[in-house]
MARVEXSE-915100 format. One record per atom (N, C-alpha, C): residue in one letter; x, y, z. Coordinates in steps of 0.1 Angstrom, whole numbers, padded with zeros to 4 digits, always signed. Layout:
aXYZ
...
# end
This chain:
x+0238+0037+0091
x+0238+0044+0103
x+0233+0059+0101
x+0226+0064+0109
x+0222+0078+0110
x+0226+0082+0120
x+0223+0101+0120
x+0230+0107+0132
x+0217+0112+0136
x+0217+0116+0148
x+0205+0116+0157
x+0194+0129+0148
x+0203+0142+0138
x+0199+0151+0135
x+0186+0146+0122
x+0191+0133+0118
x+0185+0127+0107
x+0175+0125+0111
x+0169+0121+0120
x+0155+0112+0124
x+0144+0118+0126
x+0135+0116+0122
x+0119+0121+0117
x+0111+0111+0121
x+0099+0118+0123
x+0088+0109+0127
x+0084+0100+0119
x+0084+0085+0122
x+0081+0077+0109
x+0094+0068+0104
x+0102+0076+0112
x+0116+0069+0107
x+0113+0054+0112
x+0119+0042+0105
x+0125+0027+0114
x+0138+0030+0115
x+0142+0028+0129
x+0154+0028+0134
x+0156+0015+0144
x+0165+0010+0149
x+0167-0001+0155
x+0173+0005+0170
x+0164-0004+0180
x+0170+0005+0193
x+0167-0013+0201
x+0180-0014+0210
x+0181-0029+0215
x+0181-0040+0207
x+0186-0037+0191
x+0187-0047+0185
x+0170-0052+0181
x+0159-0045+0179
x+0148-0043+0172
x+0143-0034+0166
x+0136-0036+0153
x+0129-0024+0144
x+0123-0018+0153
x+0119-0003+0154
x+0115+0004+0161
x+0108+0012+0154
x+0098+0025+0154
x+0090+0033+0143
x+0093+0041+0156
x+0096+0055+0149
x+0100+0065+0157
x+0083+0074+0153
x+0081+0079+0172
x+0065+0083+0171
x+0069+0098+0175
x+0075+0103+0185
x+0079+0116+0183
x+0091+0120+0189
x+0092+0129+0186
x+0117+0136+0190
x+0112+0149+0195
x+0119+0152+0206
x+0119+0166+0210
x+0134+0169+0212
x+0137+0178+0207
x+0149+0185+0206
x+0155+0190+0216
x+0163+0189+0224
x+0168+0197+0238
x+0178+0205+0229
x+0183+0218+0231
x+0194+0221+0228
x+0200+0233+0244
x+0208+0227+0250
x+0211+0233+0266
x+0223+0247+0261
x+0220+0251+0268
x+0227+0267+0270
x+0238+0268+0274
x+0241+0261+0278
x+0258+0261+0286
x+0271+0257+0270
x+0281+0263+0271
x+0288+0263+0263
x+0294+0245+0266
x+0297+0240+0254
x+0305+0223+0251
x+0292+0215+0257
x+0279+0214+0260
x+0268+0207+0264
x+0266+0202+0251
x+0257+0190+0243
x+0258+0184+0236
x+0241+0186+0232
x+0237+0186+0224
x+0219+0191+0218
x+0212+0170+0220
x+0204+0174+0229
x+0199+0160+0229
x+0184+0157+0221
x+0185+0143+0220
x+0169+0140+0210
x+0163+0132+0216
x+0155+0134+0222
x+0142+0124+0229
x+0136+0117+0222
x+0136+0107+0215
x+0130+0099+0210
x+0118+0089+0218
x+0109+0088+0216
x+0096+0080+0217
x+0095+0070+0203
x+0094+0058+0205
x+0092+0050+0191
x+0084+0038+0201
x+0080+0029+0187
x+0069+0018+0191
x+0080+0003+0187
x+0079-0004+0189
x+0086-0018+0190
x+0081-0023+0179
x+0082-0025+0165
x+0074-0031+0157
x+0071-0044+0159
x+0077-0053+0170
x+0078-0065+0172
x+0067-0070+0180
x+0070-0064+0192
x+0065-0064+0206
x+0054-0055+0209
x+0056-0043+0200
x+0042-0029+0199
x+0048-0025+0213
x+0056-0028+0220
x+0059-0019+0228
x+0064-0004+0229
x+0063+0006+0235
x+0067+0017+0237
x+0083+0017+0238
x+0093+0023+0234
x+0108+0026+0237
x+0110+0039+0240
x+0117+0044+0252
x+0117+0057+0248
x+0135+0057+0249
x+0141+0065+0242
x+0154+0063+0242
x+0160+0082+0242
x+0175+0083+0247
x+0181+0098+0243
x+0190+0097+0234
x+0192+0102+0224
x+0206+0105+0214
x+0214+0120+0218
x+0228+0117+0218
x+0235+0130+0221
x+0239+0137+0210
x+0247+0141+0204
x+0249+0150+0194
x+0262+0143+0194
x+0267+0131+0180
x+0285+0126+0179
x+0272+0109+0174
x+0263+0107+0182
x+0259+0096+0184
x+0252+0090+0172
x+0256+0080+0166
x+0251+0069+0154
x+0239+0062+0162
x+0231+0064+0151
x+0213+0055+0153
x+0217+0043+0145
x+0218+0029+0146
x+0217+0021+0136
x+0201+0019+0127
x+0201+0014+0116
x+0192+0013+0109
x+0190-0005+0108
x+0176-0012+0111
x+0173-0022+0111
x+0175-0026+0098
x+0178-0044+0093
x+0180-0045+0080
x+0162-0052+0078
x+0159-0048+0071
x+0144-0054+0066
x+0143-0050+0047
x+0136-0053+0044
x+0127-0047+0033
x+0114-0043+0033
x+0112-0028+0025
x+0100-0028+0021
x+0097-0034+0006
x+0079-0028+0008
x+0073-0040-0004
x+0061-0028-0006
x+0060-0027-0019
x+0049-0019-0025
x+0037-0032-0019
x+0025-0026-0010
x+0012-0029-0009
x-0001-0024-0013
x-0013-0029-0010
x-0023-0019-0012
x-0031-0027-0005
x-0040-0015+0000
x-0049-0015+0014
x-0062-0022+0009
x-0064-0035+0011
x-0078-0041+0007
x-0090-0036+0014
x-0093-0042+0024
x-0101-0041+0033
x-0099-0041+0048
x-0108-0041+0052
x-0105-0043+0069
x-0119-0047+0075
x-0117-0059+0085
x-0130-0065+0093
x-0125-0059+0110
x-0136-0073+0116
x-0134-0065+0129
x-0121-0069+0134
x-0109-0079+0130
x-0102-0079+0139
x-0087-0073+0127
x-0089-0076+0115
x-0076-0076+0106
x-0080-0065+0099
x-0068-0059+0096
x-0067-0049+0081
x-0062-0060+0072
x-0065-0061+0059
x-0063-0068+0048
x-0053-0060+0031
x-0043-0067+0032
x-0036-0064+0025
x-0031-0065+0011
x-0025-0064-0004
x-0022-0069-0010
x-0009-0070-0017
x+0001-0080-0013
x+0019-0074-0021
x+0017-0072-0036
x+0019-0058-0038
x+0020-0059-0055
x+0030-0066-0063
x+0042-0068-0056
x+0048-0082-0062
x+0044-0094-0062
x+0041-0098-0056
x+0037-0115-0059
x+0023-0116-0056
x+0014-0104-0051
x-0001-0103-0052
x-0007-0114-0041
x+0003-0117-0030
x+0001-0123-0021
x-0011-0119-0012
x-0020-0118-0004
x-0026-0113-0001
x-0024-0118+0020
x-0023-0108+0027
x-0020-0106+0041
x-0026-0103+0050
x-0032-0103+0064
x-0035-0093+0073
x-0027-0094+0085
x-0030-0081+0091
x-0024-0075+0099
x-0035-0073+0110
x-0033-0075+0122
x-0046-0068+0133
x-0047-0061+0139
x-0060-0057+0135
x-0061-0037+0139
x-0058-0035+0148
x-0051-0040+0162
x-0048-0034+0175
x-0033-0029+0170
x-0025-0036+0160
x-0010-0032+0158
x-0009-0020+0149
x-0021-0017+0140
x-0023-0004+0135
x-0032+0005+0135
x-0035+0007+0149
x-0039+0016+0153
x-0039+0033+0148
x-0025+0039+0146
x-0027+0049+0142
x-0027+0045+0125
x-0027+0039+0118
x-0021+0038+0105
x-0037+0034+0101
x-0044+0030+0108
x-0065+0027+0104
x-0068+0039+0103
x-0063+0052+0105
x-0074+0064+0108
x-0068+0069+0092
x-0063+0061+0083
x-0059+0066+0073
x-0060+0059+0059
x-0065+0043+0061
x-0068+0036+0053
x-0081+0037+0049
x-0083+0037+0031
x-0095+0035+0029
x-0093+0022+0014
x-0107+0020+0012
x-0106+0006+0007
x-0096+0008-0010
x-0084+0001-0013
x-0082-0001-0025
x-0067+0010-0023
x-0064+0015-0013
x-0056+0029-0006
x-0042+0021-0015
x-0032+0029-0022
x-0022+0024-0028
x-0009+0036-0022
x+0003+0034-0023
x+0008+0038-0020
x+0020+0035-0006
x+0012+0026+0002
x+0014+0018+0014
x+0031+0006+0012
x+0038+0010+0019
x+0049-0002+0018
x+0049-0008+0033
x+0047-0022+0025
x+0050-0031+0041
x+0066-0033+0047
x+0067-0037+0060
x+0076-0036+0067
x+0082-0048+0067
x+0089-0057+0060
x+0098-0073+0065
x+0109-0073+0070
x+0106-0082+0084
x+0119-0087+0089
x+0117-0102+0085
x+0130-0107+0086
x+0128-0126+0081
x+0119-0129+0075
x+0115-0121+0067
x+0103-0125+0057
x+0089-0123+0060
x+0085-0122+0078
x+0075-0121+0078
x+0070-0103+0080
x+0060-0098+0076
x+0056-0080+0080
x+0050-0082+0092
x+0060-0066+0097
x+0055-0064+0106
x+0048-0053+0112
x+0050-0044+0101
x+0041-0031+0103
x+0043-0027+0084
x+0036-0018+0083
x+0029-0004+0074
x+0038+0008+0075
x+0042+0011+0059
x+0045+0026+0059
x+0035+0031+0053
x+0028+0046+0061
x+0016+0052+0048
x+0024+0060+0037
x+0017+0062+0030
x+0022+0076+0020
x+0022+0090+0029
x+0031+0099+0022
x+0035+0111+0031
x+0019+0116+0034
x+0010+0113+0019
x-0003+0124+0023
x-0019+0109+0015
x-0031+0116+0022
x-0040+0106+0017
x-0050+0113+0014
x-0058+0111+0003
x-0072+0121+0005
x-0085+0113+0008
x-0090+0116+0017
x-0103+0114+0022
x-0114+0123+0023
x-0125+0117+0022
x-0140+0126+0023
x-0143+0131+0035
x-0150+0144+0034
x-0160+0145+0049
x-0169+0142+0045
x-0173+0135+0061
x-0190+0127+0060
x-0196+0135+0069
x-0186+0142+0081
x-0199+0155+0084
x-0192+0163+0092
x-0197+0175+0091
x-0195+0186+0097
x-0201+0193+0098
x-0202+0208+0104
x-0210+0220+0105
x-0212+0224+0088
x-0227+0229+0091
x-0222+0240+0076
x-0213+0246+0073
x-0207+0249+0060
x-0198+0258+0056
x-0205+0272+0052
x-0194+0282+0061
x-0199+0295+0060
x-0198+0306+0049
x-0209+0309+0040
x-0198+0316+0027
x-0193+0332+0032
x-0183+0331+0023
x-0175+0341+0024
x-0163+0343+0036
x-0165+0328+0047
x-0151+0326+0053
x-0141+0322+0045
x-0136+0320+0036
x-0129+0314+0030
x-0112+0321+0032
x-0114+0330+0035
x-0102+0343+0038
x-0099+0340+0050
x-0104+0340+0059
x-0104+0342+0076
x-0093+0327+0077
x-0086+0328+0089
x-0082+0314+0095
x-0090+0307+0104
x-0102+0307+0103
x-0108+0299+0117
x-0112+0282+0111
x-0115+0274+0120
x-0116+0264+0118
x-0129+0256+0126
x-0134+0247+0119
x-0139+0241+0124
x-0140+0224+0119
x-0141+0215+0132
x-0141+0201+0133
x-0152+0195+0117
x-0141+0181+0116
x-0151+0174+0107
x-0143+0160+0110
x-0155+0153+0103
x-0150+0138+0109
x-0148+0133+0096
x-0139+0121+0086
x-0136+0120+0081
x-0143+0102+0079
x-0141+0101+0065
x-0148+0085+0061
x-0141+0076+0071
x-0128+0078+0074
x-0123+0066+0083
x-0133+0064+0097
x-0136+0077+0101
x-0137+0079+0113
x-0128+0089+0119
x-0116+0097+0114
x-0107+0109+0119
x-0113+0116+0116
x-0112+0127+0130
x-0120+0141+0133
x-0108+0151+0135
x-0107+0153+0123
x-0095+0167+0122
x-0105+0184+0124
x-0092+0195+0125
x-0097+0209+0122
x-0095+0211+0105
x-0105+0215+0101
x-0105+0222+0085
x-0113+0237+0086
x-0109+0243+0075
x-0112+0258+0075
x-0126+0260+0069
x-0130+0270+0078
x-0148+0271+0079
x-0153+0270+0069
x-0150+0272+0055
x-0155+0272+0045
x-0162+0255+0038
x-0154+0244+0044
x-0153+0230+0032
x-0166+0226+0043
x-0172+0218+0031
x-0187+0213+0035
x-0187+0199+0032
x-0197+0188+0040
x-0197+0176+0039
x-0200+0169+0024
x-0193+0163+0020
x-0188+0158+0010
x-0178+0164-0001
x-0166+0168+0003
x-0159+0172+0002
x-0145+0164+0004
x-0135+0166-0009
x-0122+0154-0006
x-0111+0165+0000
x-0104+0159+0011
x-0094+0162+0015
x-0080+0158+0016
x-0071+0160+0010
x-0058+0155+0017
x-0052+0158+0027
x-0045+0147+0038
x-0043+0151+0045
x-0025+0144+0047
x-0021+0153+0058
x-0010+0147+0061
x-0013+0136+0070
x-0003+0124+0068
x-0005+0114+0078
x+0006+0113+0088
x+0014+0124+0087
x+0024+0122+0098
x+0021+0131+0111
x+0015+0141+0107
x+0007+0149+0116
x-0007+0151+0117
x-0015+0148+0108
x-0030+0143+0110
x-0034+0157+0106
x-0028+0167+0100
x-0035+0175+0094
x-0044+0181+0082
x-0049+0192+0080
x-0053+0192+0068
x-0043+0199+0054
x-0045+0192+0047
x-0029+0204+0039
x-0039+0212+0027
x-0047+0204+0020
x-0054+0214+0010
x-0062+0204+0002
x-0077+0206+0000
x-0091+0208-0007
x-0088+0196-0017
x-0094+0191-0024
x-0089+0179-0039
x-0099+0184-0044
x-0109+0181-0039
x-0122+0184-0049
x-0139+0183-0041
x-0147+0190-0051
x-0158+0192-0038
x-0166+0182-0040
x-0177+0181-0034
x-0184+0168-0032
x-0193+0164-0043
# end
């Protein structure tokens, strides 16, 4: 069991007696003296891909679904499946791209780090790694001597993610990024 203060984006928590992937929490905390701090939770149905949106009060236990994860790695992907591989038994899996939608804008071929999601033995979703690095395949020129300034400009990434990066990084260029908020965190190496 967790308490509502625990929960992070990304969490699996169980809400109506299903795995659930918590997608975002906004914090109420109300002004009035003995009011209780509430958590808006938005999560996806790992089951059903349905939307949940649920409230936690402040006193209130989140149960935690029983499943296991499983060390994977990201094979490939066609037009309708992402393609998987269990590093334990080297079983090989897919999943279809409509169920991982946000979790495709972060896979690239051979991607390690990934744990799959089991209930009753069968998966049902993907955990990514906290961060991933990928290339730019294009953007504007990079300007010399912005490297100091904070300004930003768009680049689209080998998956196809079009994040903000700082004026300076030029196409062909590796990036890490966060995958929990789709940002850029810092540079790996240049092209």
């Amino acid at each position: 069991m967790l308490s509502p203060g625990q929960l992070k984006r990304g969490a699996i928590i169980e809400i109506d007696e299903a795995p659930c992937v918590i997608e975002s929490i906004k914090v109420q905390t109300p002004s009035s003296r003995g009011a209780n701090t509430l958590w808006k939770v938005r999560a996806r149905n790992l089951k059903t891909k349905q939307k949940v949106d649920t409230v936690y009060r402040g006193g209130d236990t989140v149960p935690e679904p029983n499943f296991e994860r499983r060390d994977v790695q990201f094979l490939y992907s066609d037009t309708t499946h992402c393609h998987f591989m269990d590093l334990q038994d080297y079983n090989q899996f897919g999943l279809p791209r409509e169920d991982l939608e946000e979790e495709a804008k972060y896979l690239v071929d051979n991607l390690e780090g990934i744990r799959s999601l089991l209930v009753d033995e069968a998966v049902i979703g993907v955990e990514l790694p906290l961060t991933v690095d990928l290339k730019i395949t294009e953007c504007d020129p990079s300007v010399k001597g912005n490297s100091a300034t904070g300004r930003t400009k768009s680049a689209t990434l080998e998956t196809g993610l079009t994040i903000q990066v700082p004026e300076h990084l030029s196409t062909g260029e590796t990036l890490r990024i966060d995958t929990s908020t789709g940002k850029f965190v810092q540079r790996v190496s240049r092209g």
